[in-house]
C-alpha positions as a LaTeX table, in Angstrom:
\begin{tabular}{lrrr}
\hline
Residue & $x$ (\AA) & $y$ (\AA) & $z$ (\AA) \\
\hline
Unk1 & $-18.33$ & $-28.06$ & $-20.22$ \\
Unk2 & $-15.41$ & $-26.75$ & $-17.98$ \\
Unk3 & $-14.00$ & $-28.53$ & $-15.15$ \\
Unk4 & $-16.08$ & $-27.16$ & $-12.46$ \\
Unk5 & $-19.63$ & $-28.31$ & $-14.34$ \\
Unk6 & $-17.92$ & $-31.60$ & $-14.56$ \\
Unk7 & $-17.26$ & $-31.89$ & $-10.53$ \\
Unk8 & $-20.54$ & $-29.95$ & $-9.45$ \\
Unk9 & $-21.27$ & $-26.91$ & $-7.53$ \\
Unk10 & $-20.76$ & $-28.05$ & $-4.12$ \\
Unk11 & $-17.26$ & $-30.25$ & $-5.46$ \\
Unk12 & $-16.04$ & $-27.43$ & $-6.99$ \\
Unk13 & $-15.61$ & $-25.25$ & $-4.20$ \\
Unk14 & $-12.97$ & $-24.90$ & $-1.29$ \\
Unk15 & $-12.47$ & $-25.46$ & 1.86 \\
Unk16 & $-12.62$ & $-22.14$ & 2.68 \\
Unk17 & $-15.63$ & $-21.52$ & 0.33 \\
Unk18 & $-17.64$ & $-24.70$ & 1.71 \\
Unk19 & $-17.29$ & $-23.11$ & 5.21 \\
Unk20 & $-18.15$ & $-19.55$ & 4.33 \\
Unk21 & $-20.71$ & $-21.34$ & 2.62 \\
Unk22 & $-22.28$ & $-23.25$ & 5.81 \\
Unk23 & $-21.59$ & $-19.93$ & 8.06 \\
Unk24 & $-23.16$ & $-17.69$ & 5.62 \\
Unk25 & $-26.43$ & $-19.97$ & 6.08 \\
Unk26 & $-26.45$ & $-20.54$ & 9.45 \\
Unk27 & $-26.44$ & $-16.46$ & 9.97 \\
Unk28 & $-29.37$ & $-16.25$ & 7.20 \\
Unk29 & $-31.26$ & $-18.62$ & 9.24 \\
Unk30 & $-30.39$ & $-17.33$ & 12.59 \\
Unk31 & $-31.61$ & $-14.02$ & 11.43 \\
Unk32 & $-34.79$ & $-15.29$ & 10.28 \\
Unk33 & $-35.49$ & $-16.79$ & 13.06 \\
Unk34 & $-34.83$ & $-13.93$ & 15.48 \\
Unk35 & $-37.59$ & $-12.04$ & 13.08 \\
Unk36 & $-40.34$ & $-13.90$ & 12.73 \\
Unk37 & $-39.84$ & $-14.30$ & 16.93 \\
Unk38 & $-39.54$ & $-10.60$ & 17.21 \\
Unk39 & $-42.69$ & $-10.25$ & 14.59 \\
Unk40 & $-45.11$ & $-12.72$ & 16.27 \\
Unk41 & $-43.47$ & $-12.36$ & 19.78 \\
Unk42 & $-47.19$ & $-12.31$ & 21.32 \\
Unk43 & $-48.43$ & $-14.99$ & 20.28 \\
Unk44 & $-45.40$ & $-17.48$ & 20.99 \\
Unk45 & $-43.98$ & $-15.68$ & 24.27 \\
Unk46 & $-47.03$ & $-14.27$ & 25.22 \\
Unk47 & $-49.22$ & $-10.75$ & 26.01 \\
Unk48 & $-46.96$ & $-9.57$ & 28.39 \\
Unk49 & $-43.77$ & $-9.70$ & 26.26 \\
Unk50 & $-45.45$ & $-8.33$ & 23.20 \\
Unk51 & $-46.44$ & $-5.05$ & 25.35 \\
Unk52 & $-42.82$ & $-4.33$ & 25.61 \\
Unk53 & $-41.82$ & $-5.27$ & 22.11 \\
Unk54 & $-44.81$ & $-4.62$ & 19.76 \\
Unk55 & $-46.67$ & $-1.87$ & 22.09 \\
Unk56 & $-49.72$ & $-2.42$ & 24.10 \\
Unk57 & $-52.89$ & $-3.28$ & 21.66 \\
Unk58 & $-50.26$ & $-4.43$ & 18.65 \\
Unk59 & $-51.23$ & $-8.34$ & 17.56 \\
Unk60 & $-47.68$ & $-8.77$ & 15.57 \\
Unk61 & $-44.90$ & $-6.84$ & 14.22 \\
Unk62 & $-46.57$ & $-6.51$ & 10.85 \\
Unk63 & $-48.69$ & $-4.09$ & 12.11 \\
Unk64 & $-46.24$ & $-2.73$ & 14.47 \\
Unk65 & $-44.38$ & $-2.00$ & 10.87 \\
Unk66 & $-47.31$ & $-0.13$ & 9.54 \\
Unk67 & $-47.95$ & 1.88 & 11.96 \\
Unk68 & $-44.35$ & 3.03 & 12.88 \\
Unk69 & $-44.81$ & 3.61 & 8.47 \\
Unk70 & $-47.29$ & 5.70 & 9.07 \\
Unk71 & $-46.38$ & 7.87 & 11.95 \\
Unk72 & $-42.58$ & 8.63 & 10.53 \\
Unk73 & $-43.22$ & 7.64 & 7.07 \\
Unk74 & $-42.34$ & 11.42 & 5.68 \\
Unk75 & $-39.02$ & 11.10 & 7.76 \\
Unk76 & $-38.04$ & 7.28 & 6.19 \\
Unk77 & $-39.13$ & 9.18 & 3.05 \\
Unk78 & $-36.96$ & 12.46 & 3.56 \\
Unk79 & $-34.03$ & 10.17 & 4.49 \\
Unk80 & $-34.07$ & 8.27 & 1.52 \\
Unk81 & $-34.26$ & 10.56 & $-0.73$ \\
Unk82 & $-31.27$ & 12.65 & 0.76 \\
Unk83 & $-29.24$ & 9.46 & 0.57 \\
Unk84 & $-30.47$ & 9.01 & $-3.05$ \\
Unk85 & $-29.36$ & 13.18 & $-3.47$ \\
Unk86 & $-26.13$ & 12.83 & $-1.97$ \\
Unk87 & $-24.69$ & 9.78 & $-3.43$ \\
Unk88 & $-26.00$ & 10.53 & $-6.75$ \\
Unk89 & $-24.05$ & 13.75 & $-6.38$ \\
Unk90 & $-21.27$ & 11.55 & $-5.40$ \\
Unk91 & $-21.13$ & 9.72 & $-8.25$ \\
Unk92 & $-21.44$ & 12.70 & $-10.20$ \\
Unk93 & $-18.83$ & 14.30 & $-9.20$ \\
Unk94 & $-16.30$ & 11.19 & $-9.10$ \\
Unk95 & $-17.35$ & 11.03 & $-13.18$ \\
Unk96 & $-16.67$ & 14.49 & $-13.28$ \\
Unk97 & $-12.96$ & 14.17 & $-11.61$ \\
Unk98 & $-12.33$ & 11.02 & $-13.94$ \\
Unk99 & $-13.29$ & 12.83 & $-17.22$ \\
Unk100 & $-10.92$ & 16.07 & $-16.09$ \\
Unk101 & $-7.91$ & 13.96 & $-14.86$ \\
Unk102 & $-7.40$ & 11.55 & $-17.46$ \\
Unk103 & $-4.60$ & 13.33 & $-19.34$ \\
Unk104 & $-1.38$ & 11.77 & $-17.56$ \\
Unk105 & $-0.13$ & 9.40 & $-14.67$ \\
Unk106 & $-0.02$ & 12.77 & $-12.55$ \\
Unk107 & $-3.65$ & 14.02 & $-13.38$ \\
Unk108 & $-4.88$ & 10.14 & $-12.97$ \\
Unk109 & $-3.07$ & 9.77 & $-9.15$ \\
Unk110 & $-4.57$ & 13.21 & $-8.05$ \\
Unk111 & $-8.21$ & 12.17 & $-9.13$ \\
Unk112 & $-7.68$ & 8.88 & $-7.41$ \\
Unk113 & $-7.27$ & 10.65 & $-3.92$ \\
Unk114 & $-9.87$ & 13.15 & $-5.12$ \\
Unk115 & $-12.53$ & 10.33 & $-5.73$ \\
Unk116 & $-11.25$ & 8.81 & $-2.27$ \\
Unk117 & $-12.09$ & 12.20 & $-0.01$ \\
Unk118 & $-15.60$ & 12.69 & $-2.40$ \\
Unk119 & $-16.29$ & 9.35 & $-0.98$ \\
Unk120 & $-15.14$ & 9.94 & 2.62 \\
Unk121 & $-17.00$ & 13.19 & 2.58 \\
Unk122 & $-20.15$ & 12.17 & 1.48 \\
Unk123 & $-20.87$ & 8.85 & 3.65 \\
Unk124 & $-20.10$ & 11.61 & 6.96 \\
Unk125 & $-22.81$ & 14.32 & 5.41 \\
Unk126 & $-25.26$ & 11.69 & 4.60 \\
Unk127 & $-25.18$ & 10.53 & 8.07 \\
Unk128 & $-25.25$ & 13.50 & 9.68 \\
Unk129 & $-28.49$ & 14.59 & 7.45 \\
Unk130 & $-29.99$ & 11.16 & 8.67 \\
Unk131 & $-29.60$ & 11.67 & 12.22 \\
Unk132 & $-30.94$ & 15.26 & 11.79 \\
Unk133 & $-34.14$ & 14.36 & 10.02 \\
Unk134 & $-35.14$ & 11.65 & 12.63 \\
Unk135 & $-34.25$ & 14.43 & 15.37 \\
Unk136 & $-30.73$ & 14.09 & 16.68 \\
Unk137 & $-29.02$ & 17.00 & 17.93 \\
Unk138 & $-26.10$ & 16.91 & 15.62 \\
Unk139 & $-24.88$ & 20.15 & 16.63 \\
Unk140 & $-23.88$ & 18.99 & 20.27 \\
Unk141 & $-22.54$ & 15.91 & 18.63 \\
Unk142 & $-20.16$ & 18.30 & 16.39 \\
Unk143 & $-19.80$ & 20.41 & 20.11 \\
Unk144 & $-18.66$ & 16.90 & 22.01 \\
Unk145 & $-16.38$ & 16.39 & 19.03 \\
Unk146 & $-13.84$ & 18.04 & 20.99 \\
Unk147 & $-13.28$ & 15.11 & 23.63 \\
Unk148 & $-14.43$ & 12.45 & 20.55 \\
Unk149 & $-11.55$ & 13.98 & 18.20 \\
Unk150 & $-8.75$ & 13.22 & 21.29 \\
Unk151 & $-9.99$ & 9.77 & 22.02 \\
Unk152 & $-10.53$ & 8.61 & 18.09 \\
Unk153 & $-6.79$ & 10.05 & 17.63 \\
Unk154 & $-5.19$ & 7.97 & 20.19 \\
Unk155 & $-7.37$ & 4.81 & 18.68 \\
Unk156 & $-6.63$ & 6.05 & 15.36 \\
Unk157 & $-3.19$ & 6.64 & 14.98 \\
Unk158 & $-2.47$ & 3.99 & 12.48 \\
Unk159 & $-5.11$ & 5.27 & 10.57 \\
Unk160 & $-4.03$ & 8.99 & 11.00 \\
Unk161 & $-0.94$ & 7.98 & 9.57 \\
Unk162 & $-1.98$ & 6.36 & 6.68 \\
Unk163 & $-3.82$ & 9.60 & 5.64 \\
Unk164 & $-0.97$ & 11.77 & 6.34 \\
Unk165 & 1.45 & 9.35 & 4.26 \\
Unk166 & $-0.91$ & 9.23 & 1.62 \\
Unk167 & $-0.98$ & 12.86 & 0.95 \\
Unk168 & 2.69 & 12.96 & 1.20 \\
Unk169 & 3.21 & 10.14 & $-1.22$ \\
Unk170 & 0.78 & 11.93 & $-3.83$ \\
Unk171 & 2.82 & 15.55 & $-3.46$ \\
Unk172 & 6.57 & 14.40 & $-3.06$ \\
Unk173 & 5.45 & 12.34 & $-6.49$ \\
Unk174 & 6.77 & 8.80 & $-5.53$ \\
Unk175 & 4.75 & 7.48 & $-7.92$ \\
Unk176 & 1.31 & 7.82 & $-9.81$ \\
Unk177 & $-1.62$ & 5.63 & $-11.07$ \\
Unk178 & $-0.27$ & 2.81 & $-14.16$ \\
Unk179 & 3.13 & 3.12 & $-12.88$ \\
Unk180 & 4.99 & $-0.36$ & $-12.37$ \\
Unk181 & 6.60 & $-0.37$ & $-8.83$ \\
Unk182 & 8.22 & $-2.85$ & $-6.49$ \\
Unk183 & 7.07 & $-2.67$ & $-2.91$ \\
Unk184 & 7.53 & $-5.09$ & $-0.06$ \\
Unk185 & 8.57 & $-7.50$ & $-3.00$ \\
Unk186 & 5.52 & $-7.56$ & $-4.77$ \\
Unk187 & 5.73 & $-5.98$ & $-7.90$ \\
Unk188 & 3.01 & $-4.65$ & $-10.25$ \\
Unk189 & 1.43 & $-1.74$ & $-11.75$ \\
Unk190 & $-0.41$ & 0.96 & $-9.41$ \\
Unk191 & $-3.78$ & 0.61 & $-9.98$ \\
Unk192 & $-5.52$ & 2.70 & $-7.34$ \\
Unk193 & $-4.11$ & 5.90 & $-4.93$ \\
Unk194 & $-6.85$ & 6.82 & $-1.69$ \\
Unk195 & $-6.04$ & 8.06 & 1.28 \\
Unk196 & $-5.68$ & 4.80 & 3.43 \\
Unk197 & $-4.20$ & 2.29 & 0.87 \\
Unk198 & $-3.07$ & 1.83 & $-2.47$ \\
Unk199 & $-3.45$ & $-0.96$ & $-4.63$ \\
Unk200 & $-1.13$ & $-3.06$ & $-6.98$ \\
Unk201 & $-2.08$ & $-5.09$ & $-9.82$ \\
Unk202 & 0.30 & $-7.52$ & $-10.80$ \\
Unk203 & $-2.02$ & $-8.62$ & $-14.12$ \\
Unk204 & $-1.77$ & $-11.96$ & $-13.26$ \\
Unk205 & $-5.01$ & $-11.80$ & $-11.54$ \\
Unk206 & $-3.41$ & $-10.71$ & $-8.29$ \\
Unk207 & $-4.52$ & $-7.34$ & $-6.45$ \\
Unk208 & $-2.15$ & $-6.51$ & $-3.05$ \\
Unk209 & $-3.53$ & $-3.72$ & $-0.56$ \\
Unk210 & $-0.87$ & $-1.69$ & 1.52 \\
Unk211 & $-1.40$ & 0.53 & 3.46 \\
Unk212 & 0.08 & 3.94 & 3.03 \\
Unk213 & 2.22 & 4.57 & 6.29 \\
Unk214 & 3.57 & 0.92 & 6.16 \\
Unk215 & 5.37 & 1.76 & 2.28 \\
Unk216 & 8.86 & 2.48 & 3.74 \\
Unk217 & 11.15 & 1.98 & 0.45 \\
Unk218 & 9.35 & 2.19 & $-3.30$ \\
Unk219 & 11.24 & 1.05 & $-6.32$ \\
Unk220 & 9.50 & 2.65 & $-9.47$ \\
Unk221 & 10.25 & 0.81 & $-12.68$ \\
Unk222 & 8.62 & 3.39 & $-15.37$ \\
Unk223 & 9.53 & 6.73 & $-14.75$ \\
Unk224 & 13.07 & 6.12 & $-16.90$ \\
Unk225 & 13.84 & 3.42 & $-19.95$ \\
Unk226 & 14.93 & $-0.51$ & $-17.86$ \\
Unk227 & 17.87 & $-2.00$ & $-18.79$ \\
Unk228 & 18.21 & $-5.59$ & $-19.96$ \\
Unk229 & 21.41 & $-7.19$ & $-19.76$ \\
Unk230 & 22.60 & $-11.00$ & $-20.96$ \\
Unk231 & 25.60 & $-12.53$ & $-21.04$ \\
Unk232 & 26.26 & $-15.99$ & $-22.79$ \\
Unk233 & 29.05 & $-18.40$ & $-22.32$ \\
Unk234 & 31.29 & $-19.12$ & $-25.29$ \\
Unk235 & 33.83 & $-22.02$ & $-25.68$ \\
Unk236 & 37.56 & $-21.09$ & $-24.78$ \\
Unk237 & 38.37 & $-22.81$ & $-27.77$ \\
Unk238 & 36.57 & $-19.55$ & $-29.79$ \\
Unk239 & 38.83 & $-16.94$ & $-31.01$ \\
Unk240 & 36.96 & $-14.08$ & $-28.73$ \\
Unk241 & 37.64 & $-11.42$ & $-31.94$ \\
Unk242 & 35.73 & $-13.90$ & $-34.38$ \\
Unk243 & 32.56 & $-14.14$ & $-31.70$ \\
Unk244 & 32.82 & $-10.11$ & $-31.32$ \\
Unk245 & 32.85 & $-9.75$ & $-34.88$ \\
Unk246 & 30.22 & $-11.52$ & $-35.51$ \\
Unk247 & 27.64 & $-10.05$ & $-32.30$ \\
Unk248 & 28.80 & $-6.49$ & $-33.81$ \\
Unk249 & 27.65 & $-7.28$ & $-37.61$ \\
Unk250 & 24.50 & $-9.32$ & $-36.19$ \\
Unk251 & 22.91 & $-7.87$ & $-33.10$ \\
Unk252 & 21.68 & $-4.29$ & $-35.27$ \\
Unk253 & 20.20 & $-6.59$ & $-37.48$ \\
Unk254 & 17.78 & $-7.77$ & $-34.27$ \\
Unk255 & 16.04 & $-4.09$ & $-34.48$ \\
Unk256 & 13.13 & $-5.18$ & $-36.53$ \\
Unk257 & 12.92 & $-8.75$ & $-34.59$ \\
Unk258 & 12.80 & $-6.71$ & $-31.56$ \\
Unk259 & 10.37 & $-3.91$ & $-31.89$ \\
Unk260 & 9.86 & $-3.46$ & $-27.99$ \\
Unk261 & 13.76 & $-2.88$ & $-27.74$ \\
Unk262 & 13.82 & 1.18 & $-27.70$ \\
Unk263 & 17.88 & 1.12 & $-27.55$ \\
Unk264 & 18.55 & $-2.35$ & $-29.91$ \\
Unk265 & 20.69 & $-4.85$ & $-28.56$ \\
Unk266 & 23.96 & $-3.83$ & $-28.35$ \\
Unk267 & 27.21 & $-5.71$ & $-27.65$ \\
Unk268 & 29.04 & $-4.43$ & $-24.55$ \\
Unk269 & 32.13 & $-6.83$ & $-24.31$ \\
Unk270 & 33.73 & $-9.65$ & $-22.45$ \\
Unk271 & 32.26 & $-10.10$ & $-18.78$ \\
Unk272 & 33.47 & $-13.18$ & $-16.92$ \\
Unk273 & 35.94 & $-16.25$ & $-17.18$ \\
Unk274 & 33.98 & $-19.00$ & $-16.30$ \\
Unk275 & 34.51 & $-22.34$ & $-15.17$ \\
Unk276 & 33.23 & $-23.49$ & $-19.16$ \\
Unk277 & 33.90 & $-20.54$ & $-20.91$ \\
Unk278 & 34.08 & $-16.47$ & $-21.51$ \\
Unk279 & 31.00 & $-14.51$ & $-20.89$ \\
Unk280 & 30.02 & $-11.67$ & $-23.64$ \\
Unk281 & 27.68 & $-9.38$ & $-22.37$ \\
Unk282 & 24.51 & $-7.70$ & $-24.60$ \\
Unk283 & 22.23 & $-4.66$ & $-23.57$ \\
Unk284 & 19.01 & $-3.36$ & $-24.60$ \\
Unk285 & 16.50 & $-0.64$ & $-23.25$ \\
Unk286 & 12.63 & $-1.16$ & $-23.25$ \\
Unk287 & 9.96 & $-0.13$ & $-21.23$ \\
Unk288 & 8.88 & $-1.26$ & $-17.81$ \\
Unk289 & 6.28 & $-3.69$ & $-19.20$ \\
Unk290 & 8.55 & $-5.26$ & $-21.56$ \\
Unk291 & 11.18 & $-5.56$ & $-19.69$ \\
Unk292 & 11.18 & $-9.55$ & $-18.80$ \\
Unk293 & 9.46 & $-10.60$ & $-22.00$ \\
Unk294 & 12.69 & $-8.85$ & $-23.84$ \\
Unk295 & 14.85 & $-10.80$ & $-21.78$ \\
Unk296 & 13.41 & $-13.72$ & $-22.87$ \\
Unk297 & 13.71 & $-12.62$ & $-26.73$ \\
Unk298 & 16.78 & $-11.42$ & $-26.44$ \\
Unk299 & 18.61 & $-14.36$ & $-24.95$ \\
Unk300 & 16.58 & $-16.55$ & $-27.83$ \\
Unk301 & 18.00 & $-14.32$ & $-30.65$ \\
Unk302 & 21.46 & $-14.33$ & $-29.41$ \\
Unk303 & 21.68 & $-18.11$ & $-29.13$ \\
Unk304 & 20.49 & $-18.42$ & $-32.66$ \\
Unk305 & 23.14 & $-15.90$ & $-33.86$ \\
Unk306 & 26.10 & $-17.82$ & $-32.19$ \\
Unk307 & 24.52 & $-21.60$ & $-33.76$ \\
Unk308 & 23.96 & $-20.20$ & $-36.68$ \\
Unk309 & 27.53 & $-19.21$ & $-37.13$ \\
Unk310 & 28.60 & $-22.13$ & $-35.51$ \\
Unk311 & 29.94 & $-20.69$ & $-32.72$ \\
Unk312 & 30.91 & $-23.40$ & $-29.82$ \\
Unk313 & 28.15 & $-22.79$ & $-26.34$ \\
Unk314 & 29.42 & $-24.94$ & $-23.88$ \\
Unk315 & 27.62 & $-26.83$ & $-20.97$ \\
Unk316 & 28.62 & $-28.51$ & $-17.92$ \\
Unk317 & 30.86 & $-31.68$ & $-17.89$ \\
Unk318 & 31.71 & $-33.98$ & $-15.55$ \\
Unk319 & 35.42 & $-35.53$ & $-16.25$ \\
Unk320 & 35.57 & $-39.48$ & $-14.81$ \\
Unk321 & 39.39 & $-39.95$ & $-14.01$ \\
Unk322 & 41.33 & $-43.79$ & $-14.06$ \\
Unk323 & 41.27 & $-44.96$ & $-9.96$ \\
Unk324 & 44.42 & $-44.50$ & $-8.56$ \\
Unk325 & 47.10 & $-48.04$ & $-8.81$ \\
Unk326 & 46.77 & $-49.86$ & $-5.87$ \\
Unk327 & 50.64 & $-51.17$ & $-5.97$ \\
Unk328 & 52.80 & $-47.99$ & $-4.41$ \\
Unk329 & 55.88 & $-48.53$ & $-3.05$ \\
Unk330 & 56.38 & $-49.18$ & 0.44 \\
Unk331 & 58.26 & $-47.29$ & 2.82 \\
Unk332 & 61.96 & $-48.06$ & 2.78 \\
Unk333 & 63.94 & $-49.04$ & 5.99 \\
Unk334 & 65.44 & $-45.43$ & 6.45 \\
Unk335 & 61.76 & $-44.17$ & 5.85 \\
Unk336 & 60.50 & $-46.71$ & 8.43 \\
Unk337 & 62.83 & $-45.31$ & 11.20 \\
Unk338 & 62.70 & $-41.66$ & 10.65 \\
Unk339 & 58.71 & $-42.09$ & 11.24 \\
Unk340 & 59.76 & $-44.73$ & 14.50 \\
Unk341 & 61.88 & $-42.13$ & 16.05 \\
Unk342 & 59.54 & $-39.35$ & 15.31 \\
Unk343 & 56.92 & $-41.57$ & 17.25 \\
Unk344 & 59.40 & $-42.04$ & 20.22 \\
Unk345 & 59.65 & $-38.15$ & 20.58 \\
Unk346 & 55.97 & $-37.66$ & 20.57 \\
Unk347 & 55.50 & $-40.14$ & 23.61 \\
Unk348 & 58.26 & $-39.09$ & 25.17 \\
Unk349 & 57.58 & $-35.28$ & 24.81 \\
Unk350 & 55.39 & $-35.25$ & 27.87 \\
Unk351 & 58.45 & $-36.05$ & 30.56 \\
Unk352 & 60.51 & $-34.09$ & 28.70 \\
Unk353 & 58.17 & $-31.03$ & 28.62 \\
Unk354 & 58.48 & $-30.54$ & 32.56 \\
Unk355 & 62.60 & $-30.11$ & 31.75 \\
Unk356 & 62.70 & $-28.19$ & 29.15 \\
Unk357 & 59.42 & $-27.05$ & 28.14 \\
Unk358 & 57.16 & $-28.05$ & 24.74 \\
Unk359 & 59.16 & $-25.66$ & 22.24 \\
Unk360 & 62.63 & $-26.78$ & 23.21 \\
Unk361 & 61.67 & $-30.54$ & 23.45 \\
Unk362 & 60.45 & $-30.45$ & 19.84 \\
Unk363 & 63.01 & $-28.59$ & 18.57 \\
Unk364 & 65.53 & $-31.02$ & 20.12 \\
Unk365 & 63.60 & $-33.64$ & 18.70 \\
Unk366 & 63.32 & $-32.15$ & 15.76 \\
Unk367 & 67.27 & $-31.69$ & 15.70 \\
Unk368 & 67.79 & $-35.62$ & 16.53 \\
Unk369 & 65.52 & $-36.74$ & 13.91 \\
Unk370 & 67.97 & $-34.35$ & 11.31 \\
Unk371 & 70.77 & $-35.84$ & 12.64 \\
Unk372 & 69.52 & $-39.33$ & 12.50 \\
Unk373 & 68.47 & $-38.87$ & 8.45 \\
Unk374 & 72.12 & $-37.39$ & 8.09 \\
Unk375 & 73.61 & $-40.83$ & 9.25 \\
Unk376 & 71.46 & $-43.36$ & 7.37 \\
Unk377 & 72.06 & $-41.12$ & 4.46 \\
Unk378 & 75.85 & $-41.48$ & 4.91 \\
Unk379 & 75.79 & $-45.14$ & 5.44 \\
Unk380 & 73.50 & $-45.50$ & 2.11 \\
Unk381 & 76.23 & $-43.82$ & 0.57 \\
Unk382 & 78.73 & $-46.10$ & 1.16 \\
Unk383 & 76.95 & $-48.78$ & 0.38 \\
\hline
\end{tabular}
């Protein structure tokens, strides 16, 4: 018993799914109820609205249904069965297109938008058969087209232009069906080309929508081999020609540990200095699918290599250091009065900055201060 048995059908839902839930009924019922008013309108609004609704003579819908059966019952019958016709021939033909384009990425994207326009196509003939069977003039519909055609563009653009860039991403070849792409920073493999939208799978149980005319930069990860790089820190205590020597003699053995790896991994040389330690960088090539779960077994082989041949990895320290001594020296007497007179000049600097302005006050006070070292020097001297 999973977890959802445990909790119950109404526990285990949502949010969301309890209200779609409660919506979804009230509709149902709302529906209902509208029907069996509409079907025994006579008898609970009375004769006069059942004239207008069931026809004069009509006790409830029920027979209203038969006879409106009866009367057009070859055209409900000739309109089914062209619906039946056409979509059967709809899905014949999509098998058909599936079957013939199944022999590459190329073939499979082409049948995709294929498939897409069988689809489009159909639904507009089947409706256009419909409307001529129960007597609709469809050829002054197709006439007033004209005027339709202007005002569905300017409504339509966005969709226009999603058609357009759809075509144009299928022919300039930006990508095809079971490719792995990156777009709008979703990444995942292209599971479905039609002339509105295409759709990524990331496998993870994941399927993003986007619409063709918003897919302004593409990033295809499987038309050439991906790269896999990793660097490792090693201890600056290592002698860096021992830790080479030893990634050249044991990354080729990694070929039969790694069977995804189409170029094995491969060492490239020193990358960084580092805070902790030098940086060797290793490379491999895989496919687009692999590419992340190589990283992973790559980085796991390499760190075995360099234990095994115990080879120092270091790791962040943190280095406490003794406090400072709290018994310094004081400032001598000399000290003391170079800092007093200093002091002076700075509170005095403001009258004397109307004389002789800032820079030549401090650089007379500068000058004094000299002066005054010079003598206490002198007389230290003597002492």
């Amino acid at each position: 018993m999973n977890e959802n048995e445990k909790k119950g059908w109404w526990s285990s839902k949502t949010t969301g799914g309890k209200v779609r839930f409660i919506l979804t009924q009230v509709v149902v019922l709302i529906a209902l109820i509208i029907l069996f008013g509409v079907i025994y309108c006579r008898q609970i609004f009375g004769d006069e609205f059942g004239d207008k609704v069931l026809g004069e003579g009509i006790e409830n819908g029920w027979i209203a249904l038969g006879t409106s059966a009866v009367e057009n019952g070859t055209k409900v019958a000739v309109s089914l069965i062209v619906i039946f016709l056409l979509f059967l021939l709809d899905y014949v033909l999509s098998f058909v297109v599936r079957l013939t384009t199944r022999a590459n990425k190329k073939a499979r994207t082409i049948g995709s938008l294929i498939r897409s326009l069988i689809h489009y196509i159909t639904v507009i003939v089947a409706i256009a058969v419909v409307l001529a069977v129960w007597g609709v003039d469809v050829a002054s519909i197709v006439a007033g087209l004209g005027v339709l055609t202007l005002i569905i563009g300017l409504g339509c653009q966005v969709l226009i232009q999603d058609v357009i860039s759809g075509l144009f991403l299928v022919f300039d070849d930006y990508f095809d069906v079971g490719d792995m792409v990156i777009i709008d920073g979703f990444r995942g493999y292209v599971s479905q080309i039609g002339l509105r939208s295409i759709k990524i799978d990331d496998r993870l149980g994941n399927i993003k929508s986007i619409n063709n005319s918003s897919i302004t930069s593409c990033v295809n990860l499987s038309r050439e081999d991906n790269w896999v790089f990793f660097s490792i820190d090693v201890s600056y205590n290592e002698d860096p020609r021992r830790v080479e020597a030893i990634l050249l003699r044991e990354l080729p053995k990694l070929k039969d540990k790694l069977p995804r790896a189409i170029i094995p991994p491969t060492y490239l040389g020193l990358d960084t200095f580092g805070d902790a330690g030098i940086s060797y960088k290793v490379y491999a090539t895989c496919k687009a699918a692999y590419r992340f779960q190589l990283e992973r077994d790559l980085k796991r082989e390499v760190f075995l290599i360099l234990k095994d041949n115990d080879v120092l990895i270091p790791y962040n320290q943190i280095t406490i250091n003794q406090a400072d001594p709290k018994d310094r020296p004081s400032p001598t007497p000399t000290e003391q009065e170079i800092v007093n007179a200093f002091s002076r000049s700075i509170r005095e600097a403001p009258k004397q900055e109307k004389k002789k302005g800032i820079f030549g006050h401090m650089k007379e006070a500068y000058e004094e201060t000299v002066e005054e070292t010079k003598k206490e020097a002198k007389e230290i001297s003597r002492k």
